[in-house]
C-alpha positions as protocol buffer text, in pm:
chain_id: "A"
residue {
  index: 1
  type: UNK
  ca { x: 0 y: 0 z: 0 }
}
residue {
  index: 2
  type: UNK
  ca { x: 107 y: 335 z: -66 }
}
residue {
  index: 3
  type: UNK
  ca { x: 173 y: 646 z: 182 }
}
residue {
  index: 4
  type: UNK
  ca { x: -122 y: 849 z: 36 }
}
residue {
  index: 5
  type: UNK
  ca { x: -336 y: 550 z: 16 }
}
residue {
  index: 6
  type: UNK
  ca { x: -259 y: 474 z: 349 }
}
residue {
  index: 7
  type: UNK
  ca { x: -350 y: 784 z: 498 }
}
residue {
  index: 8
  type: UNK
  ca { x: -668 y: 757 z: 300 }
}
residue {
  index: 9
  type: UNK
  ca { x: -736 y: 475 z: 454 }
}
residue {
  index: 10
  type: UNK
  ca { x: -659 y: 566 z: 802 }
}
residue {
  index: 11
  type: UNK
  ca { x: -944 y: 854 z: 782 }
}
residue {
  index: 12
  type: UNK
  ca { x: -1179 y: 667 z: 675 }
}
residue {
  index: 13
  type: UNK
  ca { x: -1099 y: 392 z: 941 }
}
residue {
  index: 14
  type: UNK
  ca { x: -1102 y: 742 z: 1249 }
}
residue {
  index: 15
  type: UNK
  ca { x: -1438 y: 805 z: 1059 }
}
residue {
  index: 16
  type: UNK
  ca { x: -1559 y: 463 z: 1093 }
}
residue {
  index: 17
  type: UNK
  ca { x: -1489 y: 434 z: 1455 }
}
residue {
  index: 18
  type: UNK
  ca { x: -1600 y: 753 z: 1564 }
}
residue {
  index: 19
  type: UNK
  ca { x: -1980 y: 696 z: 1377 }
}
residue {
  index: 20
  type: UNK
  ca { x: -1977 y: 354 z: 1571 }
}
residue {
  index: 21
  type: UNK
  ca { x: -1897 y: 546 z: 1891 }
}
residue {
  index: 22
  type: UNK
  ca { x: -2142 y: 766 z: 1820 }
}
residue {
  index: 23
  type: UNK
  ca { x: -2447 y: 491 z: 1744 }
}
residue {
  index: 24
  type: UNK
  ca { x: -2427 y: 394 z: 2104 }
}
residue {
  index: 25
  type: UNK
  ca { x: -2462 y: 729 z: 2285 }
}
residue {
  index: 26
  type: UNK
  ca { x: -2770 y: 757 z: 2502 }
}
residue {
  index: 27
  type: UNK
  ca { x: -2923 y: 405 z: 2399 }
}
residue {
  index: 28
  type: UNK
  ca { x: -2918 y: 107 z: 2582 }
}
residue {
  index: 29
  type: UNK
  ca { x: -2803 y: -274 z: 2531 }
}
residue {
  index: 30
  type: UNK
  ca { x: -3125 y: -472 z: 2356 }
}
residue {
  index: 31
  type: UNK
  ca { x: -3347 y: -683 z: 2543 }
}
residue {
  index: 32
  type: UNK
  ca { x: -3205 y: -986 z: 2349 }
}
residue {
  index: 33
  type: UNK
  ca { x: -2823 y: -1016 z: 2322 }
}
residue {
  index: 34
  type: UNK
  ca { x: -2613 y: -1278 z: 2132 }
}
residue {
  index: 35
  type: UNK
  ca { x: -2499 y: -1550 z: 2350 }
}
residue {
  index: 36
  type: UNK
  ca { x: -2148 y: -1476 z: 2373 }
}
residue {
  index: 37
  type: UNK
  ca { x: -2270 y: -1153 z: 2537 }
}
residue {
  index: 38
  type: UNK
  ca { x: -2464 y: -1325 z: 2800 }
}
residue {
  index: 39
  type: UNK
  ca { x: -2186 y: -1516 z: 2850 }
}
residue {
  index: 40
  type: UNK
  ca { x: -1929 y: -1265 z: 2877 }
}
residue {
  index: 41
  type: UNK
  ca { x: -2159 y: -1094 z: 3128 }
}
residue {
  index: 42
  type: UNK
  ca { x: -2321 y: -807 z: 2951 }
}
residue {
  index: 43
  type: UNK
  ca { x: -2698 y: -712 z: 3055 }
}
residue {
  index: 44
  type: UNK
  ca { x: -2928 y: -678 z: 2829 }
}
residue {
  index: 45
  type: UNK
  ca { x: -3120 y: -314 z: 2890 }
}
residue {
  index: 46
  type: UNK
  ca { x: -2811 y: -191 z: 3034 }
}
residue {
  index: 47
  type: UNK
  ca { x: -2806 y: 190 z: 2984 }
}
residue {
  index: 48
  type: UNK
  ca { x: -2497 y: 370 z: 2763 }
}
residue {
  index: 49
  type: UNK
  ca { x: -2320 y: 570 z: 3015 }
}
residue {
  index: 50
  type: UNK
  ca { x: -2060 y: 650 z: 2834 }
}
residue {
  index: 51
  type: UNK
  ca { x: -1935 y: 572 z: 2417 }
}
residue {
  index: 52
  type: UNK
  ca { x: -1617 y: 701 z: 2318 }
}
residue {
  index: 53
  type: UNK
  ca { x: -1351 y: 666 z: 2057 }
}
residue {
  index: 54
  type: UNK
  ca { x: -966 y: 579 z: 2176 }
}
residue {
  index: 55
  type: UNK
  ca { x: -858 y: 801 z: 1934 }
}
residue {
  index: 56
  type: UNK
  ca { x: -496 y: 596 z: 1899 }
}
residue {
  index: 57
  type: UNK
  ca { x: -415 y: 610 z: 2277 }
}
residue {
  index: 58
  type: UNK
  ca { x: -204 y: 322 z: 2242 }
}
residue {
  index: 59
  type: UNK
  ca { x: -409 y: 32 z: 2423 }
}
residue {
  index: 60
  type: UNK
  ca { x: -610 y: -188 z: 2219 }
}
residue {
  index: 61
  type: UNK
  ca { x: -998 y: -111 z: 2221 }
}
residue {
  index: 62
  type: UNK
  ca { x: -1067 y: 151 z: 1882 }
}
residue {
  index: 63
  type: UNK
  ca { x: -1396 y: 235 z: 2108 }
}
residue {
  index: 64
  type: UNK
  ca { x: -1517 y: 188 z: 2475 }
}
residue {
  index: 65
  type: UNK
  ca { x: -1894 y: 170 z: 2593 }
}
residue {
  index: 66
  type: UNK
  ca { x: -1967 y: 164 z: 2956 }
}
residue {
  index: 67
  type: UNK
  ca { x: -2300 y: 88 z: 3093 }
}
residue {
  index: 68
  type: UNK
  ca { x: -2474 y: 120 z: 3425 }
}
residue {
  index: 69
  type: UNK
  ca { x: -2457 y: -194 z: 3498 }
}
residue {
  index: 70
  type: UNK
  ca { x: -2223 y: -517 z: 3379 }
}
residue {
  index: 71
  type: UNK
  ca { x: -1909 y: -507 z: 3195 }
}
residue {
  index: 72
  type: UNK
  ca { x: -1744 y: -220 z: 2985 }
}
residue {
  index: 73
  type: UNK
  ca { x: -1780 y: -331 z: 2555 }
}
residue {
  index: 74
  type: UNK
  ca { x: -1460 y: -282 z: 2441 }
}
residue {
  index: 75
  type: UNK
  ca { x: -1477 y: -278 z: 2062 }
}
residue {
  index: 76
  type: UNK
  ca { x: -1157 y: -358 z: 1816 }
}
residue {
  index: 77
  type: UNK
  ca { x: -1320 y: -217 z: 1501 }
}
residue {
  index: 78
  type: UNK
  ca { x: -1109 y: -329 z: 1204 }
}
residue {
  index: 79
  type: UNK
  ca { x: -1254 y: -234 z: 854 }
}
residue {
  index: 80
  type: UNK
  ca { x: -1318 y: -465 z: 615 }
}
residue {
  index: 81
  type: UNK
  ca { x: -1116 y: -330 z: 351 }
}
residue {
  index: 82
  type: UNK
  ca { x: -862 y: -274 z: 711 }
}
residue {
  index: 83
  type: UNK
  ca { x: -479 y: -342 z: 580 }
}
residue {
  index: 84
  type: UNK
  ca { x: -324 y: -279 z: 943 }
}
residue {
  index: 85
  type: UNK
  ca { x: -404 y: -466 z: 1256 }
}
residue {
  index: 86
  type: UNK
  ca { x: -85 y: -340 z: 1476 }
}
residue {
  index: 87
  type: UNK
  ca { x: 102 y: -37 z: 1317 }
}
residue {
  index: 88
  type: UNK
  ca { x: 453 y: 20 z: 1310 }
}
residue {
  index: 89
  type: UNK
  ca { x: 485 y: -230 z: 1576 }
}
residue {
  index: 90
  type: UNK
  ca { x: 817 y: -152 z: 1791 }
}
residue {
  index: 91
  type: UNK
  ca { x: 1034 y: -438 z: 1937 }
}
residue {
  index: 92
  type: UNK
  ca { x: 904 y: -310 z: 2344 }
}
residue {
  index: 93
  type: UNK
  ca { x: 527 y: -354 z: 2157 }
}
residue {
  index: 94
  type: UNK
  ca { x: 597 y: -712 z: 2052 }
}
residue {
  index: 95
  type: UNK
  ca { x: 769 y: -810 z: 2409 }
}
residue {
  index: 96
  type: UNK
  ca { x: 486 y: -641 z: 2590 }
}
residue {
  index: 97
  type: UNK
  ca { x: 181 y: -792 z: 2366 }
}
residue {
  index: 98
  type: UNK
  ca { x: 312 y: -1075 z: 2203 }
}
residue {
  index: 99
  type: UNK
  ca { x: 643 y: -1227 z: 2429 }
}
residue {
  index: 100
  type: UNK
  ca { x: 976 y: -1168 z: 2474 }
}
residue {
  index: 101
  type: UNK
  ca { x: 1023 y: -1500 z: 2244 }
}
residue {
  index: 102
  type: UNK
  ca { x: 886 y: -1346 z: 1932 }
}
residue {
  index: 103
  type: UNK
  ca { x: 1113 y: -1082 z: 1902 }
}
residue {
  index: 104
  type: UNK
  ca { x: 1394 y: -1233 z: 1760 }
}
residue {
  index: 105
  type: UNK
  ca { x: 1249 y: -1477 z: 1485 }
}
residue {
  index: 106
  type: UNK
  ca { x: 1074 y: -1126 z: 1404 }
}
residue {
  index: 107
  type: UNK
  ca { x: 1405 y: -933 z: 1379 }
}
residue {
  index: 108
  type: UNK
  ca { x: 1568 y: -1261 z: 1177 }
}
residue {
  index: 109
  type: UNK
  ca { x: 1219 y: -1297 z: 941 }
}
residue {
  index: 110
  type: UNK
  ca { x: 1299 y: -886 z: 900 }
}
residue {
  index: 111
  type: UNK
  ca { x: 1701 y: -931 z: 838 }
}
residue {
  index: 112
  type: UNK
  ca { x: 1627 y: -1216 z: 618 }
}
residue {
  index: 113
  type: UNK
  ca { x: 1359 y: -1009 z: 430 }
}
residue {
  index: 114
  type: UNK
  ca { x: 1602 y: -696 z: 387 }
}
residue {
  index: 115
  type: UNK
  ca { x: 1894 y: -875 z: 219 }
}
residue {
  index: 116
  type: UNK
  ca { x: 1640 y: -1035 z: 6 }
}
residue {
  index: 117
  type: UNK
  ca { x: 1465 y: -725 z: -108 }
}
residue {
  index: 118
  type: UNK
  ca { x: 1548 y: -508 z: -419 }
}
residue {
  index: 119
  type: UNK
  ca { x: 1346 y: -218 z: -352 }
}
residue {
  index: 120
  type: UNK
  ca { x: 1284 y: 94 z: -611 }
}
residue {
  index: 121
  type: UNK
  ca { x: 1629 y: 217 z: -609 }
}
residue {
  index: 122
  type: UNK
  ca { x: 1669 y: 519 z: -379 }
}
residue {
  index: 123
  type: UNK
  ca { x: 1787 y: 458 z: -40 }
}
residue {
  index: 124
  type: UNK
  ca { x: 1656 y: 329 z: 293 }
}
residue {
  index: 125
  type: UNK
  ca { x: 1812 y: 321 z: 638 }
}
residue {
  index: 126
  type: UNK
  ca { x: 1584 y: 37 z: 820 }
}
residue {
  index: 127
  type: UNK
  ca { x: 1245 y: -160 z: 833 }
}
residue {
  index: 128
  type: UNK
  ca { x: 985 y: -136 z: 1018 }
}
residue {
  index: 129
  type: UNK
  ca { x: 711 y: -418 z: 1080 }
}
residue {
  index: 130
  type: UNK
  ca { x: 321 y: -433 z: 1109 }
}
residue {
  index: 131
  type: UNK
  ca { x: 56 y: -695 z: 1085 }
}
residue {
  index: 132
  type: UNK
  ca { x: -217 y: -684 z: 888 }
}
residue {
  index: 133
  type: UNK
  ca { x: -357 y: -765 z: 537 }
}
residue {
  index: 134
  type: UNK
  ca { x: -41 y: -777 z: 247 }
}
residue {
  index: 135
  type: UNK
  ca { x: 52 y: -921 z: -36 }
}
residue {
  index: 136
  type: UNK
  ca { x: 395 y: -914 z: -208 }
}
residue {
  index: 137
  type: UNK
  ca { x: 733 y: -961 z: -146 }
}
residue {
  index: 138
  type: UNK
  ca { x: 701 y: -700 z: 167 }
}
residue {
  index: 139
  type: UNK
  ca { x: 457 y: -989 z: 347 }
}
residue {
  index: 140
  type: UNK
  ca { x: 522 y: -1300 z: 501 }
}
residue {
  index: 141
  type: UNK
  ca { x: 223 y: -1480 z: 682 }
}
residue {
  index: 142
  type: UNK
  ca { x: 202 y: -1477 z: 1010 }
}
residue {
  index: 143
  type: UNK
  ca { x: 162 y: -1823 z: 1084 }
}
residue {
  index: 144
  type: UNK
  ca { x: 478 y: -1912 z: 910 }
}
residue {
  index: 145
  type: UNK
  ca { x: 638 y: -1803 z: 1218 }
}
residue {
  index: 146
  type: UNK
  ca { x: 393 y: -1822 z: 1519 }
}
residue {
  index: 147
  type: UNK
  ca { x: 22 y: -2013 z: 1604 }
}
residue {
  index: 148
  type: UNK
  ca { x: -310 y: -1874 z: 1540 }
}
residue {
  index: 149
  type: UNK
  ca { x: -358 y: -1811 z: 1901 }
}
residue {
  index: 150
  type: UNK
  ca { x: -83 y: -1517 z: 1854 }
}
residue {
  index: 151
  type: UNK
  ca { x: -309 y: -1309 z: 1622 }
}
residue {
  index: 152
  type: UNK
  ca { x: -571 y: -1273 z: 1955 }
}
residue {
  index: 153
  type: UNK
  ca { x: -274 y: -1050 z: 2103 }
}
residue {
  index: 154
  type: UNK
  ca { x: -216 y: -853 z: 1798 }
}
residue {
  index: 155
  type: UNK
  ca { x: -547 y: -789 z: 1783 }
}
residue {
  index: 156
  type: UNK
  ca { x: -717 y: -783 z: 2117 }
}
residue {
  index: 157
  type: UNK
  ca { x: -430 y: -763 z: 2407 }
}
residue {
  index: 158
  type: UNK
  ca { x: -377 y: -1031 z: 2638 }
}
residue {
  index: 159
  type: UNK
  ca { x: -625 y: -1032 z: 2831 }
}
residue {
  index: 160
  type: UNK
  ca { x: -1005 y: -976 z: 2766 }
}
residue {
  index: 161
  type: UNK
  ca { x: -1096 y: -931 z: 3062 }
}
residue {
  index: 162
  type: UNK
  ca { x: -814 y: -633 z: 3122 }
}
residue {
  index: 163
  type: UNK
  ca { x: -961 y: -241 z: 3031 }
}
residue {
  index: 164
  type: UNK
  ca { x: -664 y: -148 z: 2783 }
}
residue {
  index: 165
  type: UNK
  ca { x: -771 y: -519 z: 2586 }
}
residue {
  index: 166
  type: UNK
  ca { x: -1023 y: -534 z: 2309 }
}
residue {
  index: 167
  type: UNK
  ca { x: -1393 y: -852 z: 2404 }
}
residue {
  index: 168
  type: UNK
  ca { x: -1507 y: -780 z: 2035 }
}
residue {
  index: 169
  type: UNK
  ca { x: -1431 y: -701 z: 1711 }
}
residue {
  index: 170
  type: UNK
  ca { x: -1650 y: -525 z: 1429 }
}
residue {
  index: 171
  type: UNK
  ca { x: -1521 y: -595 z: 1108 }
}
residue {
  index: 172
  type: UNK
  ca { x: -1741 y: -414 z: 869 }
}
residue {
  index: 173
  type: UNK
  ca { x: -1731 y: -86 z: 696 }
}
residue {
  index: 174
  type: UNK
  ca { x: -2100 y: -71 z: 737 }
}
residue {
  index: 175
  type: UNK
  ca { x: -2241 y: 90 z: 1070 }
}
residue {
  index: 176
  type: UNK
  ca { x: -2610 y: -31 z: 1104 }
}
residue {
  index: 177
  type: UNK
  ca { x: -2889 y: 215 z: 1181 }
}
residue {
  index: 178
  type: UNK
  ca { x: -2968 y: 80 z: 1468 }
}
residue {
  index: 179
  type: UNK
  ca { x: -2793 y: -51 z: 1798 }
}
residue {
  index: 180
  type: UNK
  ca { x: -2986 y: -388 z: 1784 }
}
residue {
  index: 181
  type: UNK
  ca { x: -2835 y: -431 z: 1423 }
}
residue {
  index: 182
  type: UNK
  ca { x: -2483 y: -264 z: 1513 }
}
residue {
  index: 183
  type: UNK
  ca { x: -2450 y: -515 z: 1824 }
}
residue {
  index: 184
  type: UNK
  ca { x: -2539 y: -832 z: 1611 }
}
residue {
  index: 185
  type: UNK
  ca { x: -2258 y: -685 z: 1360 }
}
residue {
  index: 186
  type: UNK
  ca { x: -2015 y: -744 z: 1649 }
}
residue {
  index: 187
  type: UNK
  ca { x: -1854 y: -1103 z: 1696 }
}
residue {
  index: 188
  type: UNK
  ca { x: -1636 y: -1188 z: 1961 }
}
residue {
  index: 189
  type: UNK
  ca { x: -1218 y: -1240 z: 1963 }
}
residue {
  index: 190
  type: UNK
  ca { x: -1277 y: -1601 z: 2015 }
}
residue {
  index: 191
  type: UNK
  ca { x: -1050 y: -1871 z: 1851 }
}
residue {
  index: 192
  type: UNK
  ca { x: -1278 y: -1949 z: 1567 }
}
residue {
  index: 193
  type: UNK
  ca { x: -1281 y: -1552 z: 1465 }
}
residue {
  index: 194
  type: UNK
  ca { x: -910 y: -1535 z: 1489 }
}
residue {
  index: 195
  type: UNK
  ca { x: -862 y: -1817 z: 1302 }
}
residue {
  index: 196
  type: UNK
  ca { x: -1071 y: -1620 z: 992 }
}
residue {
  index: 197
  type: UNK
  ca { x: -848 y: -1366 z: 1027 }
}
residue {
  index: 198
  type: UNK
  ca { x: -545 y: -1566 z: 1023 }
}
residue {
  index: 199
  type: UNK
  ca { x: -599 y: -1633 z: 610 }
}
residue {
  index: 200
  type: UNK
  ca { x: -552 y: -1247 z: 559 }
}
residue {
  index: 201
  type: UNK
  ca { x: -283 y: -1191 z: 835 }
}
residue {
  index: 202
  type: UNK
  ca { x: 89 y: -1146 z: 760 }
}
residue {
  index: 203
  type: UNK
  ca { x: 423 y: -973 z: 941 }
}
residue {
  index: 204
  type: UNK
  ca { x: 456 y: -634 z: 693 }
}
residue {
  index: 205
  type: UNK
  ca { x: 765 y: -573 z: 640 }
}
residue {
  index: 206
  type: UNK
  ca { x: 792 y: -155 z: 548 }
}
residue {
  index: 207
  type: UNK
  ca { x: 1103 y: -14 z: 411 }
}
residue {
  index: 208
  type: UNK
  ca { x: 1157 y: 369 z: 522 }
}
residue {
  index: 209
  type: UNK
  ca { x: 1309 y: 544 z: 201 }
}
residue {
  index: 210
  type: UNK
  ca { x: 1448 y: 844 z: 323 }
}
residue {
  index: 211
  type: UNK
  ca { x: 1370 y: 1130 z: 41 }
}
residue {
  index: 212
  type: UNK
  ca { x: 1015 y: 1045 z: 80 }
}
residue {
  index: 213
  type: UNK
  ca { x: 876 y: 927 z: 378 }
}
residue {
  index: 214
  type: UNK
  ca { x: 945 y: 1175 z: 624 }
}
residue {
  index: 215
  type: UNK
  ca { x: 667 y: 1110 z: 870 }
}
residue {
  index: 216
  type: UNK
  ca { x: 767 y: 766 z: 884 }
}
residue {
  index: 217
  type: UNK
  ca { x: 1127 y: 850 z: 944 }
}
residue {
  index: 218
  type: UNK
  ca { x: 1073 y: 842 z: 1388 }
}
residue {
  index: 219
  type: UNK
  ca { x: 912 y: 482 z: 1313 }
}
residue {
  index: 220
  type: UNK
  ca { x: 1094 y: 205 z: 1479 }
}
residue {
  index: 221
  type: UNK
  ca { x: 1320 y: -8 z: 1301 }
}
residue {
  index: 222
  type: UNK
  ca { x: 1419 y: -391 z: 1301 }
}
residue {
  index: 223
  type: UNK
  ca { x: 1699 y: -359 z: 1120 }
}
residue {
  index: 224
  type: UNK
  ca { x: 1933 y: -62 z: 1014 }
}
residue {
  index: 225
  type: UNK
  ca { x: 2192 y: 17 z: 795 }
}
residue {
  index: 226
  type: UNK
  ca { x: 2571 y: 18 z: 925 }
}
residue {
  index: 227
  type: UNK
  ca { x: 2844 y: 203 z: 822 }
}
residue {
  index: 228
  type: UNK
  ca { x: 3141 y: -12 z: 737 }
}
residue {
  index: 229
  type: UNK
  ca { x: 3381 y: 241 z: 820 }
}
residue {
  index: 230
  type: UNK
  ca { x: 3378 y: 642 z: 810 }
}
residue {
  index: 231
  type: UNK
  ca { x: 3442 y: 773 z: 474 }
}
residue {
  index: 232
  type: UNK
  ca { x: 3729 y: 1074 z: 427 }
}
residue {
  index: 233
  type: UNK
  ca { x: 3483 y: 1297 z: 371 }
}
residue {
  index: 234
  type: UNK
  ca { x: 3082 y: 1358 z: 322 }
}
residue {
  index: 235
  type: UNK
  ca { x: 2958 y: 1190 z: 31 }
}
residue {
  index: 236
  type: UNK
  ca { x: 2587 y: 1174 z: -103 }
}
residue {
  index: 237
  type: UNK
  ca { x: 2415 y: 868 z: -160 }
}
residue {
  index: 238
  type: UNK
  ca { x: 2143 y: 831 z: -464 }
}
residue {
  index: 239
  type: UNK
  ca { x: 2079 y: 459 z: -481 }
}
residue {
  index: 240
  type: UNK
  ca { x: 2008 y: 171 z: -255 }
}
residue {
  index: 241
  type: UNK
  ca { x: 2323 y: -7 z: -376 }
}
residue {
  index: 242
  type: UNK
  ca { x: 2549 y: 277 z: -312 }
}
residue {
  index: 243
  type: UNK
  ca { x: 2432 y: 241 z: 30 }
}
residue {
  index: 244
  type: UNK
  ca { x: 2546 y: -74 z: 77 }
}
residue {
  index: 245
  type: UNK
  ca { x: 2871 y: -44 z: -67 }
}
residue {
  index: 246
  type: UNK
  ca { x: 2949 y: 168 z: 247 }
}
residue {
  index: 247
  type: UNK
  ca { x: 2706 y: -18 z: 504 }
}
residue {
  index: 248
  type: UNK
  ca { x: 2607 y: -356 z: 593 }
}
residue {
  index: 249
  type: UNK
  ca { x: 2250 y: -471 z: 763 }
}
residue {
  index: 250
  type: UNK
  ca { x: 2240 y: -526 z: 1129 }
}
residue {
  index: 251
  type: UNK
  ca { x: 1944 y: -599 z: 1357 }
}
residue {
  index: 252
  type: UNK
  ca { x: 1871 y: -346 z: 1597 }
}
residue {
  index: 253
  type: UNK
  ca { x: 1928 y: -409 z: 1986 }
}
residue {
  index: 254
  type: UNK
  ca { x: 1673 y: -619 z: 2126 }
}
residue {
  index: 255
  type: UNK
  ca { x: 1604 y: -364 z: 2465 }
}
residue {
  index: 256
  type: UNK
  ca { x: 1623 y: -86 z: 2246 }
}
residue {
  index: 257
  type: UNK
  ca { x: 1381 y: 103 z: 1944 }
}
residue {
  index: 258
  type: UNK
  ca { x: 1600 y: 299 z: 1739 }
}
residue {
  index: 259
  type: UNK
  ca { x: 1396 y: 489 z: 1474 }
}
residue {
  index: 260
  type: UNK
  ca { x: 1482 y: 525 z: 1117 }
}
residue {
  index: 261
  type: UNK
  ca { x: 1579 y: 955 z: 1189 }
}
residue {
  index: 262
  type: UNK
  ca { x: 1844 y: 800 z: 1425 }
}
residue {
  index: 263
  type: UNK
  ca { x: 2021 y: 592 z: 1203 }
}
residue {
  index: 264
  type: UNK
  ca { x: 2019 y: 852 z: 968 }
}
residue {
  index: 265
  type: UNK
  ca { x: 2197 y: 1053 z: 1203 }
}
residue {
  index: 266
  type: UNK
  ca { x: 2489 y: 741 z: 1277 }
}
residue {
  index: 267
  type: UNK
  ca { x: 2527 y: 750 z: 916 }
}
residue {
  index: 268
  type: UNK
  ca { x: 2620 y: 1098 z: 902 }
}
residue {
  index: 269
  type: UNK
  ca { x: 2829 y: 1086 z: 1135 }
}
residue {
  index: 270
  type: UNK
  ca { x: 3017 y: 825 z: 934 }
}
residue {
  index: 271
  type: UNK
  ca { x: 3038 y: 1096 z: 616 }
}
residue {
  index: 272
  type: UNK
  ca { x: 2743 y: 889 z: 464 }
}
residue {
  index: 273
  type: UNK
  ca { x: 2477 y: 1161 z: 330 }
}
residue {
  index: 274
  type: UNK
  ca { x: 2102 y: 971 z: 268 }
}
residue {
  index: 275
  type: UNK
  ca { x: 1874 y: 1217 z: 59 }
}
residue {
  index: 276
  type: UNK
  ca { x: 1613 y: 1409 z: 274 }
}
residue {
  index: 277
  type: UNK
  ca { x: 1279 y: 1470 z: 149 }
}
């Protein structure tokens, strides 16, 4: 996917979430609820106290619904058309939601993917790693690497039963004119949902070129270009193979997150000049 379509993407996906926030606000829960409600706790003709969007606060949930009575809904609302589950994933991320065990075949599935990959020609420094929906050589499928059962982490937290973890998932692009119709649109992060996910999930593997991606340049990378040794004086670099004619790949420090703008930096500091956008 490209930048601009990206960003495209990610308003329609804040618009999405904020109209499904919205739908709940001074309603209550339906008189009949799905099973896995009732079974999760929820009550039906529990009032709406309060529906809000996240708005990218870092935990899991996309929106929150409390009522005035039973458990909070805690809604991961992922598009249809959705290409990112976890964005720009950094290596504290993965330890904290996935394990400190998936780390590093993540940072050798990334160094193995970089020395592979050709690119378009102009430089990058580093890549950076998501999961989501992807096809090409800049995907690899999740489940190459890790069970199903990893996906639920990705996507919901580790818990469900912890506030800053996802209990359902809404996986339209539709938002139902009602709440009756908007809750049975819902389905819950159970084992059989994750595993219909699973066909369409992959690691993402996103290359940061330099002269173009600025606001992607203080993303985390897994790997990074470098320098061999410090050339005798500053020299500018046009291509991706004139980059590594000066610089080798390395993974990046497993207790660290060094961002794409700081190995630009090292590389300066080496007399190795990467274009700026």
């Amino acid at each position: 996917m490209r930048f601009e379509d990206f960003v495209s993407e990610s308003k329609k996906s804040d618009a999405h979430e904020k109209t499904i926030a919205k739908a709940f606000r001074g309603l209550s829960l339906p008189n009949k609820l799905p099973k896995w409600m009732i079974d999760y706790g929820f009550v039906p003709g529990a009032k709406v106290v309060k529906s809000r969007q996240t708005g990218g606060s870092g935990i899991k949930p996309d929106i929150i619904v409390t009522f005035d009575q039973g458990p909070s809904l805690r809604i991961s609302a992922k598009m249809s058309n959705a290409d990112f589950f976890g964005n720009w994933y950094p290596k504290h991320k993965v330890r904290s939601d996935l394990g400190d065990e998936l780390v590093k075949p993540l940072s050798d599935a990334t160094m193995e993917f970089v020395k592979k990959f050709k690119g378009r020609g102009d430089p990058f420094v580093g890549v950076s790693i998501s999961f989501g929906k992807r096809s090409g050589q800049t995907a690899k499928k999740f489940t190459d690497l890790f069970p199903v059962g990893l996906i639920k982490r990705v996507v919901a937290g580790g818990s469900p039963d912890a506030e800053v973890n996802a209990n359902s998932l809404y996986a339209t692009s539709d938002v139902p004119s009602t709440i009756g119709a908007l809750i049975n649109s819902l389905e819950p992060i159970s084992d059989s949902v994750i595993k219909k996910l699973s066909k369409n999930f992959n690691i993402i593997f996103r290359p940061v070129y330099t002269g173009s991606n600025r606001s992607n340049m203080s993303k985390p990378t897994w790997v990074q270009a470098v320098p061999k040794e410090k050339l005798s004086q500053p020299t500018e670099i046009k291509t991706q193979e004139e980059l590594m004619r000066v610089a080798q790949w390395t993974a990046t420090p497993l207790d660290s997150d060094i961002s794409h703008n700081k190995v630009k930096a090292l590389l300066k500091k080496y007399n190795i000049i990467v274009p700026s956008p």
